[in-house]
VMD Tcl script that draws the C-alpha trace (Angstrom):
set ca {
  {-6.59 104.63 16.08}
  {-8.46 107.85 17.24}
  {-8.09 111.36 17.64}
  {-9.15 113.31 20.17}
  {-9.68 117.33 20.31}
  {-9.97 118.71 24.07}
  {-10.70 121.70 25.98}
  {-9.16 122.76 29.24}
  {-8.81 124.82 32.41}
  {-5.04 125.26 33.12}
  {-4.48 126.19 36.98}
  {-1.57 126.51 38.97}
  {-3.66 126.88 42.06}
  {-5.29 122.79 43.76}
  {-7.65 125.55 45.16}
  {-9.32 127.26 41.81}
  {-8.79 123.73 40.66}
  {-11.08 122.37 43.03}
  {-13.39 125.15 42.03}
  {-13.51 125.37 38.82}
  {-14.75 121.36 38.84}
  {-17.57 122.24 41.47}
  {-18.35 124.87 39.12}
  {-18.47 122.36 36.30}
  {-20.55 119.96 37.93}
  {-23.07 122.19 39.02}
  {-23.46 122.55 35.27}
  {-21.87 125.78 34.88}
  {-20.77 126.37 30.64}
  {-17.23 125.06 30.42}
  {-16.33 128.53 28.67}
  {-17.55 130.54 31.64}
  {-15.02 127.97 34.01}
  {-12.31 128.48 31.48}
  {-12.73 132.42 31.44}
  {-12.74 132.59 35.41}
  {-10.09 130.01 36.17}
  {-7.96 129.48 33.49}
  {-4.38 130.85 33.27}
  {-3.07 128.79 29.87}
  {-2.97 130.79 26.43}
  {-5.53 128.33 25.21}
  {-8.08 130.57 27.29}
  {-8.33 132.60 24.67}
  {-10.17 129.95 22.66}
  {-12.41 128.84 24.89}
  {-9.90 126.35 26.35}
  {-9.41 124.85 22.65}
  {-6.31 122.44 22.62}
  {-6.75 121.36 19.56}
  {-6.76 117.81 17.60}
  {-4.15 115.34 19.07}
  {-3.45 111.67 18.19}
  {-4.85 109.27 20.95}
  {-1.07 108.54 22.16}
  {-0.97 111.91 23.29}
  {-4.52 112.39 24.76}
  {-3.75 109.10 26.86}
  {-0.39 111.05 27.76}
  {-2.30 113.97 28.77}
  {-5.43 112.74 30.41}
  {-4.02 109.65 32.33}
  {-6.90 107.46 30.93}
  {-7.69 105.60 27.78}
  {-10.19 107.69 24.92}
  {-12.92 105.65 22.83}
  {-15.28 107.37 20.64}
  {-17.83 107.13 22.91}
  {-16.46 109.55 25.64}
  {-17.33 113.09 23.72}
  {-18.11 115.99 26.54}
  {-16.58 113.80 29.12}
  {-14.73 115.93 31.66}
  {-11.73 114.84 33.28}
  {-9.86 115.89 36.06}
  {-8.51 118.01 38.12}
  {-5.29 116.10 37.09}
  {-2.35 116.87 38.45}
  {0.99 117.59 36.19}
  {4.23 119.14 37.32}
  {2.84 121.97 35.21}
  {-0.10 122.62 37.24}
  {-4.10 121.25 37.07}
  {-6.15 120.72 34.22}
  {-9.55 119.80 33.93}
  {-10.14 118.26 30.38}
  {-13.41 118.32 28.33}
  {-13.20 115.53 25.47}
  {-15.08 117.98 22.76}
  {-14.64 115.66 19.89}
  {-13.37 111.92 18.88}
  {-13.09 110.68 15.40}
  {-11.14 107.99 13.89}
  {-7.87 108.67 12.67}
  {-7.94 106.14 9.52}
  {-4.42 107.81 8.02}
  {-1.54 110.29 9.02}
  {-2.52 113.21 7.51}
  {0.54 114.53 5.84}
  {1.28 118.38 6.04}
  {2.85 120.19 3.09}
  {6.53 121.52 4.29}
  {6.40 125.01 3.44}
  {9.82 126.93 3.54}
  {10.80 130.51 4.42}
  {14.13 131.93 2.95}
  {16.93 133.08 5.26}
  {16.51 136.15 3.01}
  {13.14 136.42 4.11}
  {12.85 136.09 7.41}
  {15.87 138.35 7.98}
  {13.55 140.71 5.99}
  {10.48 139.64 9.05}
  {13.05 139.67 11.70}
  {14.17 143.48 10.78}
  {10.46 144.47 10.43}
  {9.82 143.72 13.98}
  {8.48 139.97 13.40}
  {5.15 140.40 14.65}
  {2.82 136.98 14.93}
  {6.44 135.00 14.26}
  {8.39 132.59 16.73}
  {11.60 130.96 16.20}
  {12.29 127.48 17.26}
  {15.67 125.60 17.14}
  {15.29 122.26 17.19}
  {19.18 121.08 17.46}
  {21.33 120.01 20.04}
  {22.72 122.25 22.81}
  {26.19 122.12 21.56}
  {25.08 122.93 18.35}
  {22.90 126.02 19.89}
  {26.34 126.86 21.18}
  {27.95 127.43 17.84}
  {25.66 129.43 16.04}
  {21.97 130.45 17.08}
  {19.60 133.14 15.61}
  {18.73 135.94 18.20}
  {15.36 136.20 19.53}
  {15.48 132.54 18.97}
  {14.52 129.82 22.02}
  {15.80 126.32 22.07}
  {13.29 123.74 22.13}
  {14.11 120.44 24.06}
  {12.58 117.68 25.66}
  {12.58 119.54 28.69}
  {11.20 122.39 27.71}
  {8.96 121.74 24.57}
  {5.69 122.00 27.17}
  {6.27 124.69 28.83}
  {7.59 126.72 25.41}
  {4.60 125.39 23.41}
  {1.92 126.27 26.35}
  {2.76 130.15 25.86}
  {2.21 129.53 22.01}
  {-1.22 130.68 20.16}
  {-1.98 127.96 17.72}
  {-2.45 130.45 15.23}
  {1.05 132.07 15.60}
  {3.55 131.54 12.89}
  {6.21 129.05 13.76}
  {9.96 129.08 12.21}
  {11.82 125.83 13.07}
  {15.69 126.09 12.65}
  {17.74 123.10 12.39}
  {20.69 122.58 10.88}
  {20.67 122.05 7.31}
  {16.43 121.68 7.15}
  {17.70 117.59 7.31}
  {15.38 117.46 10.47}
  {12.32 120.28 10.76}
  {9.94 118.78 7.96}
  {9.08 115.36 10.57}
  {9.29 118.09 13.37}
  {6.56 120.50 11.07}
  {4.20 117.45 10.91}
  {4.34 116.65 14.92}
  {3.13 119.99 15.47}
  {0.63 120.09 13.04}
  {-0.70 117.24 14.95}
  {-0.49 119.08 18.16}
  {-2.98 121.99 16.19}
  {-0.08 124.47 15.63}
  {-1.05 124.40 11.77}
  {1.61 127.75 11.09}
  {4.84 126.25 11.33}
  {7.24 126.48 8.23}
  {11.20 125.49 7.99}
  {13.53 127.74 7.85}
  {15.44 127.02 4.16}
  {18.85 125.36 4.66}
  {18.64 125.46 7.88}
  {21.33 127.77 10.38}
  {24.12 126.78 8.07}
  {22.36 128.96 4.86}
  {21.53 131.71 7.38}
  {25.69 131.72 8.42}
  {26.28 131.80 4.36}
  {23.59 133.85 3.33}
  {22.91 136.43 6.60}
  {25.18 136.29 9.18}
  {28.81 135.43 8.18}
  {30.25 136.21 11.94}
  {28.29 132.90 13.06}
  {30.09 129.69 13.73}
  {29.92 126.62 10.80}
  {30.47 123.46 11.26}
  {30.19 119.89 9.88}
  {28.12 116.44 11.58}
  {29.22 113.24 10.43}
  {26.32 111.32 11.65}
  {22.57 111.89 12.24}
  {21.81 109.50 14.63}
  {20.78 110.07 18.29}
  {19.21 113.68 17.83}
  {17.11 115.02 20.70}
  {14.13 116.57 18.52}
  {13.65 112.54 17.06}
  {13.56 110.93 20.81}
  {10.86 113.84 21.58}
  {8.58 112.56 18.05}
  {9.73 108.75 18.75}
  {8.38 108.69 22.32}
  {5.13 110.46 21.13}
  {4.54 107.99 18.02}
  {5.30 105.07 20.82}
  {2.17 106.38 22.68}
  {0.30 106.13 19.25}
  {1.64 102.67 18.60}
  {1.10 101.10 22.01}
  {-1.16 103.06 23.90}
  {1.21 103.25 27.17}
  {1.50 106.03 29.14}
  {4.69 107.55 28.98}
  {4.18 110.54 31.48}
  {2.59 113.78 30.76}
  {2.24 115.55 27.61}
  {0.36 118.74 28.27}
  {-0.94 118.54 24.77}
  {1.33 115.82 24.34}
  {5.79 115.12 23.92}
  {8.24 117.81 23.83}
}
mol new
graphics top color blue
foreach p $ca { graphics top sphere $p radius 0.5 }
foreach p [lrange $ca 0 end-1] q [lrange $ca 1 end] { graphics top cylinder $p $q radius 0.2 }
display resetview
C-alpha cells in the first residue's frame, strides 16, 4: 500500500482547463497555473490536497499510483464537479494506518464557541436524514454521501472540524477518515446531539435507535477502505469518498 499527496487546478471551465495544461506543459510553475486558473479552496496552498491513501488517489485520478510517478501531472480529468489537473507531489509507502487520537469538545464548550461567533469552526452531522429531522444544531450542515465532496471542497484543511453524531457511537472512525483526507482539525462533539438536547438545548427532539447497522456515514468510509483493499475504481472522489 501507498500514499499519495497531490496538487491541483480545480476548473469549472473545459476552456481554462485546456489552458492551464498548455500552460503546464510549456513548463510554466504549477503554482503560477494554480494561482491563474484555479477556483478550489486548495488554491490557497498552492493547490495542496493533501496525503490520501492510494484507494482514494486511484478514485480521484482515474489511474493506478506507484512510487515511481512523483511530479507526474495528470489530467484535465473530467468529474461532475468540474476539471482537475493533478500533480503527484509525493508517494511513500503506507506500511500502517496511522491512528489519530479522538479528541473531544464539550457541548458546554462549543455552545461557549458557538455564542462567541465560532470563528475557524465548522459543524458536521454525520447521521441520518431522519435523524437530522429530529434534532440538529444550527449553523450546522449535514454531511452525506452526496454531498461530502462538494461540502469538504469549500473546507480549509486547517479549519477546525466538529462532527455531531448521535451519541459520539460513530464520529471517532469518521475523525480518522478525514485525517486521512489531510483535514488534521476535526474533534467529536462529546455525547453526541443527545448530550447537547440534555445539557444545551432542552426544546430539541430525543430519541432512542435500537440498532446500528446500515448507517450512511459507514457506507461512505466502507466504500473508501474498498478502494484501499482492492484497488478498483469506484467513481470519483475529489480527494476521495463522501
Amino acid at each position: 500500500m501507498i500514499r499519495v499527496r497531490a496538487s491541483q487546478v480545480f476548473t469549472h471551465s473545459i476552456d481554462d482547463a485546456v489552458a492551464a495544461r498548455k500552460a503546464l506543459d510549456a513548463d510554466a510553475p504549477f503554482s503560477e497555473v494554480v494561482e491563474k486558473y484555479s477556483t478550489c479552496p486548495s488554491k490557497q496552498q498552492g493547490g495542496d490536497l493533501g496525503w490520501m491513501p492510494e484507494g482514494a488517489a486511484l478514485s480521484l485520478m482515474g489511474e493506478k499510483v506507484t512510487e515511481n510517478d512523483a511530479n507526474k501531472i495528470i489530467g484535465p480529468v473530467h468529474t461532475e464537479y468540474g476539471y482537475h489537473i493533478l500533480k503527484i507531489t509525493d508517494v511513500m509507502k503506507d506500511t500502517q494506518k496511522e491512528q489519530v487520537p479522538t479528541t473531544v469538545i464539550s457541548p458546554e464548550d462549543l455552545n461557549q464557541r458557538i455564542e462567541a461567533g465560532g470563528s475557524n469552526l465548522s459543524l458536521l452531522d454525520i447521521r441520518e436524514s431522519w435523524e437530522w429531522d429530529i434534532a440538529r444544531i444550527e449553523g450546522s450542515q449535514l454531511i452525506t454521501k452526496d454531498n461530502c465532496e462538494s461540502i469538504l471542497s469549500t473546507l480549509d484543511k486547517e479549519r477546525e472540524l466538529v462532527l455531531i453524531d448521535w451519541k459520539q457511537d460513530r464520529s471517532p472512525s469518521f475523525v480518522q477518515w478525514l485525517y486521512q483526507r489531510g483535514f488534521s482539525h476535526a474533534k467529536c462533539l462529546e455525547g453526541g446531539i443527545d448530550a447537547w438536547a440534555d445539557k444545551v438545548d432542552s426544546s430539541l427532539g430525543r430519541y432512542e435507535i435500537d440498532s446500528d447497522d446500515g448507517y450512511r456515514y459507514e457506507d461512505i468510509l466502507e466504500e473508501n477502505s474498498s478502494n484501499d483493499d482492492d484497488g478498483d475504481h469506484h467513481g470519483h472522489d475529489h480527494e476521495h469518498d463522501h
